[in-house]
N, C-alpha and C positions, 0 to 999 in steps of 0.2 A: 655750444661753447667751444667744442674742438675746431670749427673753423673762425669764430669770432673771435677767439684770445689771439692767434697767431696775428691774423688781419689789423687787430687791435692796435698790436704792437708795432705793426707796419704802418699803421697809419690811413687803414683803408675802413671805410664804411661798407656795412652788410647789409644787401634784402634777402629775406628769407619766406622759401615757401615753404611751407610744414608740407606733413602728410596730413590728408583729407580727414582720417580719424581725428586729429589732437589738435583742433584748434583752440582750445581752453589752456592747453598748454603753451601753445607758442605767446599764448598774449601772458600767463604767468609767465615767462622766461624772456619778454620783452619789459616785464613789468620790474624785472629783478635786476633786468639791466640797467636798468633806468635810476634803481636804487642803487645801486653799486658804483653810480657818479660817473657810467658814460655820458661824456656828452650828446646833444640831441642828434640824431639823425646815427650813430652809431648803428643801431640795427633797428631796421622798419620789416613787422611780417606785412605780406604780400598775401590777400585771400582772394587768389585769383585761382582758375584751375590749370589743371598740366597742359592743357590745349593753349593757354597763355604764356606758360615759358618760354616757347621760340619766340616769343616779341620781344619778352626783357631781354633776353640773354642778345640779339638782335640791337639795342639799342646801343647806341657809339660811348653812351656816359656807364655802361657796364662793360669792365676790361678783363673778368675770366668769370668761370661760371665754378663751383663748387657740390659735388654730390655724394648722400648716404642714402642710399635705396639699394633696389633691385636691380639687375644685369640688364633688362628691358629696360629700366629708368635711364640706366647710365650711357646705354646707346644712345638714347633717344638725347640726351644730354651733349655728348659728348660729339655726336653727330649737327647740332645748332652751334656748338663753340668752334669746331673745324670750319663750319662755312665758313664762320663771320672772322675765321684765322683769328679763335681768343684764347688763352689758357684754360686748358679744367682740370683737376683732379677728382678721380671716383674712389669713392670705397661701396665696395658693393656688396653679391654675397661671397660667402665661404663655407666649403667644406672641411674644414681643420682635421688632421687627425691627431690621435693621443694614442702616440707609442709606448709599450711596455716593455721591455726589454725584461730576460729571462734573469738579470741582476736588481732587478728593480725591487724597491722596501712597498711591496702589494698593499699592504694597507692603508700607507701614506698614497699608492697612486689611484687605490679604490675611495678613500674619502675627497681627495680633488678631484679626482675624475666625474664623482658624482655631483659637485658643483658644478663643473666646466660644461656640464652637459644639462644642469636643470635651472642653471639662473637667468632670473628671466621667464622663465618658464621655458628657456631651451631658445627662444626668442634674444639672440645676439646673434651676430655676423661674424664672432671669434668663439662663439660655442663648440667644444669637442661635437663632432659629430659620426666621427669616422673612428674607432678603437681597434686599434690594430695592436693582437697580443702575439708574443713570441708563445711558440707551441709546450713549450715547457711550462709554462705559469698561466697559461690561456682559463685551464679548468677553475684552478682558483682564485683566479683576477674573477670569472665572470660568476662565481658562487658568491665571493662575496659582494659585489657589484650588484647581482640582484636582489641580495638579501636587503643590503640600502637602498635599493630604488623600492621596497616592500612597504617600510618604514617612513618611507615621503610624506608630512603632513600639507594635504593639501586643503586654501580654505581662503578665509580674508588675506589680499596680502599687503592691509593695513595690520592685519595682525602679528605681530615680533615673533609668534611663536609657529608663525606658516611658514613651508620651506618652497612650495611649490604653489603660485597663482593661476588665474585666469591667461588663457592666449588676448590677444592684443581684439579680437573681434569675432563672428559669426561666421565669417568669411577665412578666417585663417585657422578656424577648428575644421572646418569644412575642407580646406586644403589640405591638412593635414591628416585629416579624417580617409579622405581618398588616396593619399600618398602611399600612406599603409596599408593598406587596403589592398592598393594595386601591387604594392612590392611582394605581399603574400601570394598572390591571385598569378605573382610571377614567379614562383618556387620559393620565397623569402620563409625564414620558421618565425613564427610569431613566440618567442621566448616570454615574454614579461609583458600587463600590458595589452597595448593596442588600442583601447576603445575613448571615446569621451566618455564624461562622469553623468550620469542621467540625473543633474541637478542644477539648479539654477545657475547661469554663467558659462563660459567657455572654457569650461573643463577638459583636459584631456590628461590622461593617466601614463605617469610615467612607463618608456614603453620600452623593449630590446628585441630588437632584429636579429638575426643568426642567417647563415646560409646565405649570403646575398653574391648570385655570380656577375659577371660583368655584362651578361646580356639582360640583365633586370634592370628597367630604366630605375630604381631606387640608387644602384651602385653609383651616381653621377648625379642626382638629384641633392639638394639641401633641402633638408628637413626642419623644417623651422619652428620645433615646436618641443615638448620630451621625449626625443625618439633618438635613443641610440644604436647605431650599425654596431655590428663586432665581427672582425676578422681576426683568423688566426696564419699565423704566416712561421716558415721554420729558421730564417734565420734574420739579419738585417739588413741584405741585400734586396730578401725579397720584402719586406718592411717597406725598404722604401722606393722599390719598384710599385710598390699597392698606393700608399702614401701618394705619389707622382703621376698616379692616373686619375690626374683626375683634372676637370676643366677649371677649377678654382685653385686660387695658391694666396691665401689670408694669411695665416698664421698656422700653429700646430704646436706640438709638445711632446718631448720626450721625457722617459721615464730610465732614469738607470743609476746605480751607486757607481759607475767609473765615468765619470765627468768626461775625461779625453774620448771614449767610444761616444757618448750623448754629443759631444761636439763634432765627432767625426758627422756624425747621421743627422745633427743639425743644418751640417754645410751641401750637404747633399739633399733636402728635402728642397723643393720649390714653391716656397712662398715668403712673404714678405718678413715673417716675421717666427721665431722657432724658440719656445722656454722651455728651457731643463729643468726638470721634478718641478713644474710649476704649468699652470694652467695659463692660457694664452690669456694677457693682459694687458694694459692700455696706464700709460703715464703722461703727463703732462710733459716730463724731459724726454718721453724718447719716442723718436718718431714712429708714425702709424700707418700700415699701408700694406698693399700686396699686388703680385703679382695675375697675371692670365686676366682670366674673367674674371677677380675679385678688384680689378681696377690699375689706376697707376696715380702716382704722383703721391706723396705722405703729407699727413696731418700731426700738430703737437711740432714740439723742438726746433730749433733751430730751422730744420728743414722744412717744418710747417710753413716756416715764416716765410722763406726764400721761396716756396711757392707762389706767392701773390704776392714779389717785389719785382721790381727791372734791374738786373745786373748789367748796370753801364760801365762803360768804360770812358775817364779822361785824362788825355795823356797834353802834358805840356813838354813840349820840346824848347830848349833854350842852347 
């Protein structure tokens, strides 16, 4: 839907290739489009494999290409649209961090926090994944942080009253599985946490990392799953000297009661997108998007749109 509504409105038709897990869903999400009184040819999925997208994208009747996946995806993407000189826009992944600043109201930033980092099952590409506390409030941002990750009900997540689901496949508990694994095996503390759930489904247990230096491949890594990093840093310089190292620039979030300092350190952070006392989010009005290797080009807004139009120019002289 984030790249069909803009397109929509421009006037252009979609193919769409899912991910190899969700085909039952693309044809529900084609079916719903369909109910929704697009007209016909609006958006057709495509159940071809990824070895077949340099043909579409390739074809003269396809004028840019569109991607939500993985950093490897969006090369691979983005490197068929440069040949063939078409437009693309990536959103890729991110490592987001969620700043605390030593002003910040800790329990409003410890109950967001712990959304930001388990919805989905930690499974989003604007998930907190990087927690960077000021040294003054680090002990009890991360006391009660794990107290709430203790608390997690995990189980159906048909059921209203589950907080925490299954990963996406056997395949991405298994990544996630070794991620941690190896980040520990690299000096990392296994705080909270760590393991899958020894029970039916792709479990894994809300998890916290401590100790993570820069030569542990975790510190650079996205974790895509319940697994929180926590850095403590001393003041907001180094904040967001930590913040800044990193190969991704998605989104992030700052945490502080003086609005003018969270905006100072918002304009300084490098990524697409930066919420104060709020967990990085996604609206229909405001454009979506980031910077490095979390992609380029934005999604949603105005700006969605003007992605996939021609801004001509015609000038009549008299």
């Amino acid at each position: 839907m984030r790249v069909l509504a803009p397109n929509l409105a421009a006037g252009n038709p979609v193919l769409a290739k899912h991910a190899s897990i969700v085909p039952h869903c693309a044809e529900t999400f084609a079916h719903l489009v369909r109910e929704a009184g697009a007209p016909d040819g609006a958006w057709t999925n495509l159940f071809i494999s990824s070895d077949q997208v340099a043909n579409i994208i390739s074809d003269p009747r396809v004028q840019g290409a569109a991607l939500t996946g993985s950093e490897k995806a969006g090369g691979a993407v983005a490197a068929q649209a440069a040949k063939h000189i078409k437009k693309a826009t990536l959103e890729l992944g991110g490592n987001d961090v969620f700043v605390v600043l030593d002003d910040a109201d800790i329990e409003k930033a410890v109950k967001i926090g712990v959304q930001a980092r388990l919805t989905n099952a930690g499974q989003v590409c604007t998930a907190a994944k990087r927690f960077i506390l000021h040294e003054k409030i680090a002990d009890r941002f991360l006391s009660q942080f794990t107290e709430a990750f203790s608390k997690v009900k995990m189980g159906d997540q048909m059921d209203a009253a589950t907080e925490l689901g299954p990963l996406s496949s056997k395949d991405a508990l298994e990544t996630l599985t070794r991620q941690v694994n190896e980040a520990v095996k690299n000096g990392a503390t296994l705080h909270f946490g760590g393991k899958p759930l020894e029970s039916k489904g792709n479990f894994f247990a809300p998890t916290i990392l401590t100790q993570i230096t820069r030569d542990n491949p975790a510190y650079f890594e996205e974790f895509f799953g319940p697994v929180a990093q926590i850095y403590v840093v001393k003041d907001d310089d180094e904040a967001i000297k930590l913040a800044n190292d990193s190969h991704y620039g998605l989104g992030g979030a700052v945490f502080s009661q003086d609005i003018e300092r969270a905006k100072r350190m918002a304009s300084r952070i490098e990524t697409g997108m930066v919420y104060i006392n709020w967990l990085t989010d996604t609206a229909a009005e405001l454009p979506f998007g980031g910077v490095k290797r979390s992609g380029f080009g934005r999604e949603l807004s105005d700006l969605g749109i003007k992605e996939f139009v021609n801004q001509k120019l015609v000038v009549v002289r008299r």
